[in-house]
N, C-alpha and C positions, 0 to 999 in steps of 0.2 A: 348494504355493504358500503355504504357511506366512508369516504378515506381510507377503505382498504384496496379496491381492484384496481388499481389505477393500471396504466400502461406498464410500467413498471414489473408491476405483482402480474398483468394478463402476459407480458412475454414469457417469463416462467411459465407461468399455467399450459403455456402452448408447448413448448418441449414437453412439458409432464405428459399432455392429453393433446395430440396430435388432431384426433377427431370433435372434438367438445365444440359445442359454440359457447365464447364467453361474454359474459356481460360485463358491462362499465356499472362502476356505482352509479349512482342515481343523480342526477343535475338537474335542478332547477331550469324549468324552461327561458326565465329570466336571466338565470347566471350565464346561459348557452348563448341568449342573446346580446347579450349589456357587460360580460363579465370578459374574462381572459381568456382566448379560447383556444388560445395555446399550450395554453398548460390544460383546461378542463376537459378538452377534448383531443389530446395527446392519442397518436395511437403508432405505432412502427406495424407495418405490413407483414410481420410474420404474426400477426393475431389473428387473421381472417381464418372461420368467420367469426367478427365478431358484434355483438348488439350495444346500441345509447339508451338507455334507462335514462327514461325523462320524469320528473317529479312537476306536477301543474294542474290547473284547474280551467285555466281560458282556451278556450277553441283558438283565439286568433294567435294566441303567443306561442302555445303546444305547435301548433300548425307551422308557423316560425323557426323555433325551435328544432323541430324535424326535419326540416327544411335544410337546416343548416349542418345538420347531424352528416345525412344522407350526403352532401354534397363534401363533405368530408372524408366521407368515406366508409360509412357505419355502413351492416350489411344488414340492419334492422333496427327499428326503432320497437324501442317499449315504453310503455306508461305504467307507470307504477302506483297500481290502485291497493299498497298491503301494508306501506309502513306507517307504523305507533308513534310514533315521535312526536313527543311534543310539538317541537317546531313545525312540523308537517302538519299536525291539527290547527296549528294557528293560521298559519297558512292555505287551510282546506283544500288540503291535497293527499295525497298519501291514500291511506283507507278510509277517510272519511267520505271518501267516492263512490263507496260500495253503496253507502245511501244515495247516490243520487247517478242511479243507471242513464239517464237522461243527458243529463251532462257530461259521463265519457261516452256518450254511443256520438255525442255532438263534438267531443275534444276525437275522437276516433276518426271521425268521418273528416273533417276537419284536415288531422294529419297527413289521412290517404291521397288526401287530394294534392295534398302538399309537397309529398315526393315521390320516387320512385322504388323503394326498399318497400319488405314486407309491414305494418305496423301490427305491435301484439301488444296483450295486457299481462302485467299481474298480479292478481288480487290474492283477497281473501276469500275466504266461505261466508263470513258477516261481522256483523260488525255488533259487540257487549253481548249483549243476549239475544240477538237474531240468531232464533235455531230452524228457522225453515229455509228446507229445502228449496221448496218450490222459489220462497225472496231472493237463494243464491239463483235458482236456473232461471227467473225472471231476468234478472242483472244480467248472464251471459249472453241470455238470445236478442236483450235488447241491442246490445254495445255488439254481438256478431249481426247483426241485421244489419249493422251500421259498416262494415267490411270486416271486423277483426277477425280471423281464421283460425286465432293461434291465444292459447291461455294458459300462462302459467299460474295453477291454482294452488297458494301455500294452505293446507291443507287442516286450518284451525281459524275461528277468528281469532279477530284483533280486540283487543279490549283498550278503547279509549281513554278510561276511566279506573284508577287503582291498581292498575301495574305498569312498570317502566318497559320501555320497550325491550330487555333484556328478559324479562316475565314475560314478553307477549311474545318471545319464541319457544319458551319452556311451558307456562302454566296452562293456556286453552287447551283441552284436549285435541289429539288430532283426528280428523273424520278424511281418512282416506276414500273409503266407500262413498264419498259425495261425490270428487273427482271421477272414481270409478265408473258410479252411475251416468254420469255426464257425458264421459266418454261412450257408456253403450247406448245414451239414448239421443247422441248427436255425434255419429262417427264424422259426418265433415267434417268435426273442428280437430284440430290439433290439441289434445289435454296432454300437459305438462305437472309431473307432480310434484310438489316441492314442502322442504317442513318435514327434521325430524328425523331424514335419514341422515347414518351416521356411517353407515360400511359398504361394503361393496354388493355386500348379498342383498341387503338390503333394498338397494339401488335397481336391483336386477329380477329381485322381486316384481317392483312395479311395471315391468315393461310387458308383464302378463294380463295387466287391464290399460292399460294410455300411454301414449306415445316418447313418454320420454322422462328423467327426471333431474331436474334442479340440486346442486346443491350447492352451499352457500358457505359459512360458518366452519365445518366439518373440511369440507376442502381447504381452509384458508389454513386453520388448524393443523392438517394432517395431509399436507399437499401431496404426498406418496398416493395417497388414497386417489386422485384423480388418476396417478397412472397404470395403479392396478386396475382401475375401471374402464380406461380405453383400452387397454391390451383383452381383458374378457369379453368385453362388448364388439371390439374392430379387429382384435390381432394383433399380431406383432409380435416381439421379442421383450419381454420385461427385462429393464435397463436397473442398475444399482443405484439408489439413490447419491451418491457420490460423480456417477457418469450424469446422470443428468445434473448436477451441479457445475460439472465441470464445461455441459455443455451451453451453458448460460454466459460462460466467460466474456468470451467476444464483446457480448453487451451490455455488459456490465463494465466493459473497460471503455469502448465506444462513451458509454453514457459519464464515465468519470473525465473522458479527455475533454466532454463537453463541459463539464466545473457540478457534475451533480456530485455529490454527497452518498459514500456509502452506504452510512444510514439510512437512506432514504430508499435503497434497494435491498438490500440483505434482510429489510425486516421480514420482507413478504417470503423469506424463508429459512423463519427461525421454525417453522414446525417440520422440518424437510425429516427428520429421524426421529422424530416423535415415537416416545417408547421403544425406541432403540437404546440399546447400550451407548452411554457417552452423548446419547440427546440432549442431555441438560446442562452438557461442558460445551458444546457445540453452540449451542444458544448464549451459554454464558461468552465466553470468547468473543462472538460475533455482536452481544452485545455491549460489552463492555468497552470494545475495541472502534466499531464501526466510524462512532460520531469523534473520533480523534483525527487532529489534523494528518493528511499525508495517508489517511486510510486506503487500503489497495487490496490488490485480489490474495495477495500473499497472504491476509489477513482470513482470508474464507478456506486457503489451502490448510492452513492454520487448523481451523476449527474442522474442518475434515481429517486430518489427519491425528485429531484428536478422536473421534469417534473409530478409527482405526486401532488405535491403542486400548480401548476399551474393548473394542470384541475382542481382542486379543485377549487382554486379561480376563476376561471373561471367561472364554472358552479353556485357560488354561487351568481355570478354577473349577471347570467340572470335575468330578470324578472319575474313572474310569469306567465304572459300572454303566456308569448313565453316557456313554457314548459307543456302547457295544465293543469297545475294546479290550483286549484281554486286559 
């Protein structure tokens, strides 16, 4: 999720899903240490709890890196042994770690020592045509030997080789039942499933075999989706997409008085009515309009007010038959 979760798009997420723990895109253990670390590790305290996804390959820099995360204020560190990316294979990190257990059970052990938060992985199941089982649950027990307690397992490989990392979410098939298995033949760990789900039932599906599930892409997409999913899973009252818009305000104007850029926040919720009536005038508006000078919230009442006009017309264009009315 590389340039999309930022602090920005994770305060949203938390009014959406009050209960969620969310993660930070993934950062270079070098950019965490050498780079800005004010903008990269940006977080405002109504995120908690939330996780630093670390992309790296050195024990001593990872170790660093978490180091600085934790002290910041992260309520968990993770390493990120799944993503395709070119650049992350150049850099041997990403999934190309799934080949060498070895070196995250030593970037792992490394980190724990390093701070005081939980640290957790998450990978793949393998990596081109590694299809045994056993080379994934070798990889898990080595790198938990090592302290990790907690895995989120994306639940297909990676394919290094002939598809872009956009193919290496859709095209590997997914093997849920590896996760599953994992889960019943090493209940200490915590197994997280991730990859693939798209809805709610889905989601709720998997809490019948491991402890929890990831989603990624589909929330970003269809950010409603995270709040029908804490209201089923925690309770609550399900809120109108429109109320929780509205109640984003505060910091979204906080964040303009500071000189940010509307753009730079309304993207993270251009899917908020996704497949709703007046979705795609809603997006347009907020797109068209955001990156203009003097952009304000008046601009997003705008665009809601415009998906208000469409259910109307909408609804006035039913029939009568088809609303049980005489």
């Amino acid at each position: 999720m590389m340039d999309w979760t930022d602090s920005h798009c994770r305060v949203f997420h938390r009014l959406l899903a009050p209960n969620a723990r969310l993660y930070s895109e993934m950062v270079h253990a070098n950019a965490v240490i050498h780079g800005d670390q004010g903008r990269l590790l940006a977080m405002d305290p109504v995120e908690h709890p939330v996780a630093l996804q670390l992309g790296g390959s050195e024990p001593e820099l990872l170790a660093q890196a978490a180091r600085i995360g934790a002290h910041t204020g992260f309520d968990e560190i993770n390493l990120n042994c799944g993503c395709p990316s070119d650049r992350v294979q150049a850099g041997r990190f990403g999934a190309c770690l799934m080949r060498e257990p070895a070196l995250v059970a030593a970037s792992v052990k490394a980190m724990i020592g390093s701070c005081d938060v939980p640290v957790t992985v998450k990978c793949r199941l393998g990596v081109d045509d590694d299809h045994d089982y056993g080379r994934f649950r070798a990889f898990i027990d080595e790198v938990a030997d090592a302290g990790c307690t907690m895995f989120v397992v994306h639940a297909r490989n990676a394919w290094l080789k002939g598809l872009s990392p956009k193919e290496n979410r859709d095209v590997p098939p997914l093997r849920y039942d590896w996760a599953y298995r994992l889960k019943a033949e090493r209940p200490d760990l915590q197994v997280i499933v991730n990859g693939g789900i798209n809805d709610a039932d889905e989601a709720t599906m998997h809490l019948d075999h491991v402890d929890g599930a990831m989603l990624g892409r589909a929330a970003y997409h269809d950010p409603y989706l995270l709040h029908r999913l804490d209201v089923a899973w925690f309770g609550g009252e399900l809120r109108s997409r429109a109320e929780l818009l509205r109640a984003y305000r505060p910091y979204v104007e906080a964040q303009l008085e500071r000189g940010v850029y509307l753009k730079h926040i309304v993207r993270h919720v251009l899917g908020l009515f996704a497949g709703q009536h007046g979705g795609r005038a809603f997006r347009q508006v907020l797109s068209e309009g955001a990156h203009k000078p003097g952009a304000d919230w008046s601009l997003i009442e705008r665009a809601v007010a415009i998906t208000g006009s469409f259910a109307y017309d909408a609804a006035a264009s039913i029939p009568s038959s088809a609303t049980g009315r005489p």
